[in-house]
Backbone as CSV, one residue per row, in Angstrom:
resi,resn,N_x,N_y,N_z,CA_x,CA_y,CA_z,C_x,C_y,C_z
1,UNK,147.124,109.263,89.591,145.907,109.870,90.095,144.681,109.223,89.464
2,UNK,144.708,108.910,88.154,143.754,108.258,87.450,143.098,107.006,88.019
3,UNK,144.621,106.263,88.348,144.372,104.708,89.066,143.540,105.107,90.387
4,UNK,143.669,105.751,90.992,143.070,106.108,92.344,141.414,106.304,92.308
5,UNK,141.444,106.780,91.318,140.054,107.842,90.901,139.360,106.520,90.439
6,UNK,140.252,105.867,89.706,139.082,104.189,89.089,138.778,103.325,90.280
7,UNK,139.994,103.479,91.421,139.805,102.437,92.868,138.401,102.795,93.645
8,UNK,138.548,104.416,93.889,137.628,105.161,94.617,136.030,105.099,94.155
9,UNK,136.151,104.541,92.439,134.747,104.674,92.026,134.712,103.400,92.052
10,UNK,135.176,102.465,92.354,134.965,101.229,91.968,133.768,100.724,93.457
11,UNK,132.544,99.888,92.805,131.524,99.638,94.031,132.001,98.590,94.249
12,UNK,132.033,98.262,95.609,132.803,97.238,96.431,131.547,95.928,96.321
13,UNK,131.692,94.733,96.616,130.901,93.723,96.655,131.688,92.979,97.791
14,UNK,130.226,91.666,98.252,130.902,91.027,99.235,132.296,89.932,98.523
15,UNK,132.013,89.900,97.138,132.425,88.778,96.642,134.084,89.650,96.885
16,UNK,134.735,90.481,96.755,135.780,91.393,96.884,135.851,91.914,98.053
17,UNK,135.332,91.447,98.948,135.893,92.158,100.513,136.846,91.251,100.591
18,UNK,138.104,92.051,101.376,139.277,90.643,102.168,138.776,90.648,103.620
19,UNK,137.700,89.441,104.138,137.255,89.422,105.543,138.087,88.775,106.112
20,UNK,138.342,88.788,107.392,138.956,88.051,108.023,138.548,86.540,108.617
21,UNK,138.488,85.805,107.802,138.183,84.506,108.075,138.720,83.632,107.080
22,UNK,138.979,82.529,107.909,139.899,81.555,106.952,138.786,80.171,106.828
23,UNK,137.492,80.777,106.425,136.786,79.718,106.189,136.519,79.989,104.628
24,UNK,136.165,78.641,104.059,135.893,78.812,102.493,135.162,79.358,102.120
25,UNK,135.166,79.716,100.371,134.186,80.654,100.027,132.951,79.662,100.254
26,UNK,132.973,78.456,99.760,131.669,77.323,100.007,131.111,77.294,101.204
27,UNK,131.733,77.305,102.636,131.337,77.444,103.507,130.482,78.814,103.628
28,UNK,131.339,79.748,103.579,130.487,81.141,104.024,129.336,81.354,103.330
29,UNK,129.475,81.188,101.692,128.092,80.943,100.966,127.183,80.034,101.722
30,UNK,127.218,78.929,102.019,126.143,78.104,102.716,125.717,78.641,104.277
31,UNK,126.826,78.959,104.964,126.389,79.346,106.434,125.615,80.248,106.130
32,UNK,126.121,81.907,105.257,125.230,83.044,104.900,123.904,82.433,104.536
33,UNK,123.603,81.342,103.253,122.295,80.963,103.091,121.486,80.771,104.488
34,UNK,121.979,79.879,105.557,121.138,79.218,106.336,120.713,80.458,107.118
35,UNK,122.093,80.864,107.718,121.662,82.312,108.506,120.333,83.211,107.974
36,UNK,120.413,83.363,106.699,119.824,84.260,106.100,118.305,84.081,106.077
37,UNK,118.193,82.974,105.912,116.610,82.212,106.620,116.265,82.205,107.743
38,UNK,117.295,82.290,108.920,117.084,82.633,109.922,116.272,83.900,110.549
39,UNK,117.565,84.648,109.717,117.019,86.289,109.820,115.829,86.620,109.337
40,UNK,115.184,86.246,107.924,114.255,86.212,107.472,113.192,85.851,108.681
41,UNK,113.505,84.936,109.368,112.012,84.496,109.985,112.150,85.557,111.189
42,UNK,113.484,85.595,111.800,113.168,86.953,113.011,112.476,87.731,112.601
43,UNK,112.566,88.371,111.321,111.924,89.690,111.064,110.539,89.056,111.074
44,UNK,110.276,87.920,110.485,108.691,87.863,109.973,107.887,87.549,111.139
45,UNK,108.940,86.968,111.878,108.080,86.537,113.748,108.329,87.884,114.564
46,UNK,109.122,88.698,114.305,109.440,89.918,114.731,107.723,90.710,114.387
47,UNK,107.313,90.870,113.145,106.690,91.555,113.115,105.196,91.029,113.412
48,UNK,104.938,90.224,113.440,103.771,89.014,114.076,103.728,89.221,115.359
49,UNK,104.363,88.980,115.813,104.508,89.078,117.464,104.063,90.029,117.688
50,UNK,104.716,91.533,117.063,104.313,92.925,117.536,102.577,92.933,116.763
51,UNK,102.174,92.334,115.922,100.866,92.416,115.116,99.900,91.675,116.051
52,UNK,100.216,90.976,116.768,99.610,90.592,118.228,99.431,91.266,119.005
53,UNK,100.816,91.550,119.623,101.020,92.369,120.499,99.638,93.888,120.497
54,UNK,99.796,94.206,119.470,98.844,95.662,118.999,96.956,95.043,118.846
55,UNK,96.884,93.860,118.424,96.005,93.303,117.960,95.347,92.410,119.257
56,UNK,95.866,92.375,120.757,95.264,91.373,121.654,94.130,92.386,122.283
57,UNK,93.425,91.236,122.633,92.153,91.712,122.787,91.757,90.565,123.972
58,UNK,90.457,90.610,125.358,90.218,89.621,125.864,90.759,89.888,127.109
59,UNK,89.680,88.613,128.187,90.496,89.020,129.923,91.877,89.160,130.175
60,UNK,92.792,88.457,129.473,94.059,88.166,129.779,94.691,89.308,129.009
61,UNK,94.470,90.699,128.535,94.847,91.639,127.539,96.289,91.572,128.044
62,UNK,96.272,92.643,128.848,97.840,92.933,130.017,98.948,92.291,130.040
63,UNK,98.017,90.701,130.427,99.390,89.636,130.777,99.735,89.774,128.915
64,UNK,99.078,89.288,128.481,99.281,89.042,126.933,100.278,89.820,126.177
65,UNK,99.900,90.898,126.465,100.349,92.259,125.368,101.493,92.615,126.196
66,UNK,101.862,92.630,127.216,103.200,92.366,127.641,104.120,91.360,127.649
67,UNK,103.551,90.045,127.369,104.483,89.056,127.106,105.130,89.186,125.675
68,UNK,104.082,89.410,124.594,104.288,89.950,123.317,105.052,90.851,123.265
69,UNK,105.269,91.583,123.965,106.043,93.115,123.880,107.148,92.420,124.046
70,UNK,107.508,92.022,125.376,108.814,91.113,125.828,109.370,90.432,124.462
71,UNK,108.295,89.569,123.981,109.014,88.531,123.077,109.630,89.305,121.381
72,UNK,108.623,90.561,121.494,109.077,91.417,120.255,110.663,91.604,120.219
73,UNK,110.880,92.377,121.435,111.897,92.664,121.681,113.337,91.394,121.472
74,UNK,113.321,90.443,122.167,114.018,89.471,122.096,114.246,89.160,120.948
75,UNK,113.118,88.780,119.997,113.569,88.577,118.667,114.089,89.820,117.809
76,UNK,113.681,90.755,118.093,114.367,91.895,117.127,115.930,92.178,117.758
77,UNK,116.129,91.710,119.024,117.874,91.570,119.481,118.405,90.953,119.056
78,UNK,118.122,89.668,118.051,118.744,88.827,117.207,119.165,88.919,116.050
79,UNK,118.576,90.035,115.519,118.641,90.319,114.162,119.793,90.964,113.701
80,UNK,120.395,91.745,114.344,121.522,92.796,114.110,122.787,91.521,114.444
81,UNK,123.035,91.168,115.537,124.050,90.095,115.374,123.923,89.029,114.550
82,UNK,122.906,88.299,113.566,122.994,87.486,112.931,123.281,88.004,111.788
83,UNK,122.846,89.074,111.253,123.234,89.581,110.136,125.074,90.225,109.891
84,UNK,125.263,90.654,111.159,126.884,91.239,111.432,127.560,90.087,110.958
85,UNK,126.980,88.871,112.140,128.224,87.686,111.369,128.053,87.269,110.049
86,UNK,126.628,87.289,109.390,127.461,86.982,108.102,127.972,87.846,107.411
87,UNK,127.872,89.163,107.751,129.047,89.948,106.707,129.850,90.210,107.403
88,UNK,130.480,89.170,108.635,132.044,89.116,109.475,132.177,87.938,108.627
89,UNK,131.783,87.189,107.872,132.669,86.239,107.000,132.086,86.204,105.367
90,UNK,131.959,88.203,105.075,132.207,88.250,103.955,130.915,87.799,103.109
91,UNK,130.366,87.405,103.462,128.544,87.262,102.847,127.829,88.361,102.832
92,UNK,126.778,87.586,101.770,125.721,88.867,101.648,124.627,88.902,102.940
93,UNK,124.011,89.698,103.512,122.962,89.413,104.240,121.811,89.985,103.527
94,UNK,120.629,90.296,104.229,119.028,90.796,103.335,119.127,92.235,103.266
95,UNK,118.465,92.804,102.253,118.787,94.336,101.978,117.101,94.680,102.031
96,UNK,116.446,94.202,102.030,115.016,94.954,102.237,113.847,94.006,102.955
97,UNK,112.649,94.752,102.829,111.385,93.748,103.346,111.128,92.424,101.985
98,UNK,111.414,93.103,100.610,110.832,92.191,99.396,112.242,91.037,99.897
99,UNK,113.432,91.395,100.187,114.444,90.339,100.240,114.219,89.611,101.399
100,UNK,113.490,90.134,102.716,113.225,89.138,103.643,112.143,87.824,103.220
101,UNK,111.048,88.717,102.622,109.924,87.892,102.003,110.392,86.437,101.208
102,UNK,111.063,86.914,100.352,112.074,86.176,99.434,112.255,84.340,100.020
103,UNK,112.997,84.696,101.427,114.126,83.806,102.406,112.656,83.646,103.317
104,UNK,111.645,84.210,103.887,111.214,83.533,105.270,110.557,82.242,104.785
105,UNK,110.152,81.693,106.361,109.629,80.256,105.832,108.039,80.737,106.143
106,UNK,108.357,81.540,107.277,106.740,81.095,108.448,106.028,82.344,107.341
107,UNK,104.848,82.032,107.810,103.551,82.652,107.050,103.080,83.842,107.322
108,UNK,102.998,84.822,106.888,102.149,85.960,107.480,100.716,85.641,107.704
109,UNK,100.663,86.677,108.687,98.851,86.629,108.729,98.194,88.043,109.407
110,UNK,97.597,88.152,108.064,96.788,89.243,107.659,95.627,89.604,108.118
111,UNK,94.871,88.658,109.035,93.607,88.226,109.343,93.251,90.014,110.189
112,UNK,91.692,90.282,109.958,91.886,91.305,110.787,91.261,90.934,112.101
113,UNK,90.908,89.511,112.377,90.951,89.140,113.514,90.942,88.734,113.941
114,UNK,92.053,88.052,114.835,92.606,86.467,115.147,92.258,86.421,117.144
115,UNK,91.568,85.665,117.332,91.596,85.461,118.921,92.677,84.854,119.457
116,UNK,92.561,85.613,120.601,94.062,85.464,121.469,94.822,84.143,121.743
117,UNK,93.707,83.076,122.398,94.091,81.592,122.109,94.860,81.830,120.575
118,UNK,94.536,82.083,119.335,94.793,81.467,117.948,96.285,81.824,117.682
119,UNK,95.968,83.280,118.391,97.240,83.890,118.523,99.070,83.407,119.573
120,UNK,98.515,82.952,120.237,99.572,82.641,120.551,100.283,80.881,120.379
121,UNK,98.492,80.200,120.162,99.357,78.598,119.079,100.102,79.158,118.045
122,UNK,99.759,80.099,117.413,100.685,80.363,115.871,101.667,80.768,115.967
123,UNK,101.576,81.474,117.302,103.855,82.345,117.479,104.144,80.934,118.348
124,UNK,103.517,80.320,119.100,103.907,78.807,119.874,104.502,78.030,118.543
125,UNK,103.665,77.932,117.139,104.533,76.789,116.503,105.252,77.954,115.817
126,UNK,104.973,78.968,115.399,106.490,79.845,114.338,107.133,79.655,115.277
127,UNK,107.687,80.055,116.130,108.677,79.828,117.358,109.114,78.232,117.293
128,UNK,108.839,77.467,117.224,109.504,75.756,117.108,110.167,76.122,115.871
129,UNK,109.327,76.423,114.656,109.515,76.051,113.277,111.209,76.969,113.309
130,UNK,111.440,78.405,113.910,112.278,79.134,114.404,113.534,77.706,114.640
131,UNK,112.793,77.332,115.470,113.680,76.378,116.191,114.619,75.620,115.522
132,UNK,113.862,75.416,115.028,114.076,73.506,113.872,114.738,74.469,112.405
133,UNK,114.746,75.429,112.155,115.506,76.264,111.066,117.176,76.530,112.153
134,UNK,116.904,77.037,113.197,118.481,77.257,114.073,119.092,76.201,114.101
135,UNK,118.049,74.995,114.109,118.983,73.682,114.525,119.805,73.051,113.200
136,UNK,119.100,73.383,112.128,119.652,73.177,110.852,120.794,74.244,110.662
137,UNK,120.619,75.222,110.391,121.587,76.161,110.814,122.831,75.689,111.299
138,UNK,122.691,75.261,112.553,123.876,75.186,113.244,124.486,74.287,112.624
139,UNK,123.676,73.251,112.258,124.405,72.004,111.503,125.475,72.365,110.513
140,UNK,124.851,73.135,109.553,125.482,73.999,108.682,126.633,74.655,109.155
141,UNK,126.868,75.383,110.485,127.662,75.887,111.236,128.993,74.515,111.688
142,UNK,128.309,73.568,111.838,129.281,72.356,112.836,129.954,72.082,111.444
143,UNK,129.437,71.534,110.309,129.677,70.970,109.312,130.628,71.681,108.358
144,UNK,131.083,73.108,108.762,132.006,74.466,108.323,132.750,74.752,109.460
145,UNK,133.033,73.987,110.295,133.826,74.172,111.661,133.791,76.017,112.007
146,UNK,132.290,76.289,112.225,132.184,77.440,112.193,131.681,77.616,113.853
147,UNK,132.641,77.724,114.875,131.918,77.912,116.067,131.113,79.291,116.298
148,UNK,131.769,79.847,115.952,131.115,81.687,116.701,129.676,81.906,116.135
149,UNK,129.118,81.274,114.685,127.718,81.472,114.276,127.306,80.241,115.335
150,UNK,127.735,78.977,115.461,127.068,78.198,115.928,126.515,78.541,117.515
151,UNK,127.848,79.077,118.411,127.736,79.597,119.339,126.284,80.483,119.253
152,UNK,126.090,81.467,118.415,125.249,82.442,118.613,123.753,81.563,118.557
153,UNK,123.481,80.707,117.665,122.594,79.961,117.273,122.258,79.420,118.629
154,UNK,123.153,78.767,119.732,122.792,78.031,120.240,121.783,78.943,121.978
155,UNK,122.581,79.892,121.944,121.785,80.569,122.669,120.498,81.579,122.554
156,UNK,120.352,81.395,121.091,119.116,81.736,120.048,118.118,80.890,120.270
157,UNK,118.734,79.370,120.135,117.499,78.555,120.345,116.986,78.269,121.736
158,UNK,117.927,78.601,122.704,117.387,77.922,123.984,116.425,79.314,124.629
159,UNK,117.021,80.730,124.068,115.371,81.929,124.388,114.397,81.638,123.412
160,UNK,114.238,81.160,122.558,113.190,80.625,121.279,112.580,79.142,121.904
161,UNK,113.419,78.538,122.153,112.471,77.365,123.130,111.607,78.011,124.532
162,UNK,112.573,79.246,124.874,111.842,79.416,126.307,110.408,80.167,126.185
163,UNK,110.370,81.179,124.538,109.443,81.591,124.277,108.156,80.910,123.673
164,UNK,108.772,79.562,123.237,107.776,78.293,122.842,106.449,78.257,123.883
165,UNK,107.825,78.002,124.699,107.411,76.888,126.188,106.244,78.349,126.880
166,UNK,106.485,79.643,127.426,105.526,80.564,127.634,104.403,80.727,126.726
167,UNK,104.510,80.444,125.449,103.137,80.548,125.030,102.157,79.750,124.999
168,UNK,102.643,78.257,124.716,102.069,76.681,125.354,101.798,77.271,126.849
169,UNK,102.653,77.389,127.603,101.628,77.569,128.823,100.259,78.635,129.171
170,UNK,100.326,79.471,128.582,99.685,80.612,128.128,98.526,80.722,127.913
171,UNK,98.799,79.338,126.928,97.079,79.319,125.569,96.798,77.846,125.801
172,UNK,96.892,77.357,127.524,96.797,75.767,127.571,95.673,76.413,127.991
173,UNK,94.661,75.274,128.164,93.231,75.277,129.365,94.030,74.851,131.053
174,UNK,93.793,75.106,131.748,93.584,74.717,133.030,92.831,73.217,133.242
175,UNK,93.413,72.499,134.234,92.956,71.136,134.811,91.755,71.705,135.642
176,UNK,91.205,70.707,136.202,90.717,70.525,137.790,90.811,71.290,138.514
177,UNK,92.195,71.083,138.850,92.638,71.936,140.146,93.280,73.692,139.588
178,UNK,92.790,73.779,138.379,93.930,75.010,138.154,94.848,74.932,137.808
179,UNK,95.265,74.320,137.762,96.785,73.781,137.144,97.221,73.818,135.132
């Protein structure tokens, strides 16, 4: 009964889970790192986006603040499956806002008031920079014969390119003809 009572109190860690994966501990440590930067920046473009989103102002309000809304969303759908897989192979993932801070790359901005053009070049390049972190990522993923993160990555980057590509069109000027 004693032995039981020491099992039951004992706090579990990732380093002591038996996950089901037959990838190395070296691997999962490195994929978890890359992932984990990943996640970091969803949240930090997660919450930018919506700090727009609340913060647009100008003729184009509507179109704007609904595209933002859209794109909030998308990125905060990423977050829960990137974090699942790395603790489906036994890694740590982020436990708070100070631990996201920690891992993101892209920058906050605090400004209390950014015009709408400014606003959407800056989620136009966090969104690449997004990019170019997944693409490393995956590398990390190919290089650990890790398909199922890579898989996820890859259809991560091609709605993160598509959200690029809408805000470049967005916050371009018009030609001549309108165009």
């Amino acid at each position: 009964m004693a032995t039981a009572l020491k099992m039951k109190s004992a706090k579990p860690s990732a380093r002591n889970l038996d996950t089901p994966t037959d990838l190395s501990q070296k691997a999962v440590t490195q994929i978890a790192e890359a992932i984990n930067g990943v996640l970091a920046d969803a949240f930090a473009l997660y919450l930018k986006t919506k700090n727009f989103h609340w913060h647009m102002s100008g003729p184009h309000f509507r179109d704007y603040h609904l595209m933002l809304d859209e794109h909030a969303d998308q990125i905060f759908a990423t977050t829960d499956p990137l974090a699942e897989r790395i603790r489906k192979l036994g890694g740590d993932t982020l436990r708070s806002i100070s631990d996201i801070s920690r891992h993101q790359s892209l920058k906050d901005n605090n400004a209390a008031f950014v015009s709408p053009d400014d606003m959407l070049r800056e989620l136009m390049n966090d969104n690449k920079a997004v990019v170019s972190a997944m693409r490393k990522a995956h590398k990390v993923c190919d290089d650990n014969d890790d398909v199922a993160t890579a898989s996820l990555l890859e259809n991560y980057i091609d709605d993160t390119e598509r959200r690029a590509w809408f805000l470049f069109e967005a916050s371009r000027a018009a030609d001549e003809s309108g165009h």
